[in-house]
Each structure stands twice: as structure tokens, then as C-alpha cells.
SEKOL-34109 format. One line per 4 residues: number of its first residue (from 1); their letters; for each residue x, y, z of C-alpha. Coordinates in steps of 0.1 Angstrom, whole numbers, plus 2048, in hexadecimal, padded with zeros to 3 digits. Example, Ala and Ser with C-alpha at 12.3 -4.5 7.8 and 13.67 -1.06 7.14 Angstrom:
BEGIN
1	AS	87B,7D3,84E; 889,7F5,847
***
This chain:
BEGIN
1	XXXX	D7D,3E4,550; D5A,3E1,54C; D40,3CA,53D; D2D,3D9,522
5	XXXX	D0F,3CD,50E; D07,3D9,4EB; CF2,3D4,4CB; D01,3D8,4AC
9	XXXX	CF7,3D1,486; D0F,3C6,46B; D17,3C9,44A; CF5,3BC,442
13	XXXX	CE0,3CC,45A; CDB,3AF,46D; CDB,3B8,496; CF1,3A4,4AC
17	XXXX	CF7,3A8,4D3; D11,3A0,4E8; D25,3A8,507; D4A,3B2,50D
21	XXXX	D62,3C1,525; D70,3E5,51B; D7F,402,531; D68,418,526
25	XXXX	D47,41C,50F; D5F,42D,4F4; D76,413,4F0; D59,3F5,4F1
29	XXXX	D4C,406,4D0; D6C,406,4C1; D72,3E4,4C6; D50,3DE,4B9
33	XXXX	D57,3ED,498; D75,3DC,49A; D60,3BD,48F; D4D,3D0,474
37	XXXX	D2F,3D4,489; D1C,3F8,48E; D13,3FD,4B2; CEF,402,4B5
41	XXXX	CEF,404,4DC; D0C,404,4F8; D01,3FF,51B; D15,3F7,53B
45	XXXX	D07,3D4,543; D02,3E3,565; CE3,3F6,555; CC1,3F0,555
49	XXXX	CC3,3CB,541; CA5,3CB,525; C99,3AB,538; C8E,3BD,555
53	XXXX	C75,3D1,53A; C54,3C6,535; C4A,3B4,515; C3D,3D3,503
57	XXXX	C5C,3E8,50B; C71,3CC,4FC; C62,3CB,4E0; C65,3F0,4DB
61	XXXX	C89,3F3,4E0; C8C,3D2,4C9; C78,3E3,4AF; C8E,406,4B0
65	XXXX	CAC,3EE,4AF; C9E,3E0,48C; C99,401,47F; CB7,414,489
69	XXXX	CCA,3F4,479; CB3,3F8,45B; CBF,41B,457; CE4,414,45C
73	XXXX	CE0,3F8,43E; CD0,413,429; CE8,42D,42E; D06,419,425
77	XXXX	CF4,40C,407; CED,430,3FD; D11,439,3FE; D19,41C,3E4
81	XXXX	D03,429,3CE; D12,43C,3B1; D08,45F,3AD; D04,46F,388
85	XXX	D09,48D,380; CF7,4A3,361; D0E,4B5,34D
***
């Protein structure tokens, strides 16, 4: 087993991180999805951590965090949308 880290978004697109122990980085996202998150990110916590990063760099990989979990909210929202059709 390894430790993983990982940033996920729910239902709402709100982000969330956390930390758990998996056998492999397949089976970490399925238990993530498990608890009605999307994975966002996976990483073996033996990786570079984002705390070694400088400021700047944080803030870059925060704000691509935001916007791939914006774009997750908006697709799922899209696909509860009704489509017409013109006959």
C-alpha cells in the first residue's frame, strides 16, 4: 500500500484535498469517487509536495485546480439540461 494525495471537487464544484492509503493510483480514484468526489489530481505523497513550490507556482496550480473544477461543475450541469428537439 501506498499513501496517496489527491484534490478532488464535488457535487458542487467545491475542491477538497486529502490523503489516503491505496495499493495503487487506480484504485485511490475509485475510492475517491466512491465518496462522490471527481479526482482533480492523484499524486503519490512521495512526489514533489506543492509546499516545496514557490508562492507563484502555488498559486498557479491552485488556480488550474479552480478551473478544471469549474469545468467539471459545468459539464455535469450541461448534461441536466434538457434538450429540445424541432419537429
Amino acid at each position: 500500500m501506498s499513501d496517496f494525495v489527491y484534490t478532488a471537487a464535488d457535487k458542487d464544484g467545491a475542491i477538497t484535498q486529502g490523503k489516503m492509503d491505496a495499493p495503487d493510483k487506480d484504485t485511490a480514484a475509485k475510492l475517491i469517487i466512491d465518496q462522490g468526489l471527481t479526482p482533480l489530481k492523484i499524486k503519490d505523497s512521495q512526489s514533489v509536495s506543492i509546499s516545496n513550490l514557490g508562492a507563484s507556482w502555488q498559486l498557479l496550480v491552485f488556480a488550474q485546480g479552480i478551473f478544471l473544477g469549474i469545468i467539471i461543475l459545468y459539464i455535469k450541469r450541461m448534461r441536466k439540461i434538457p434538450t429540445t428537439t424541432n419537429e
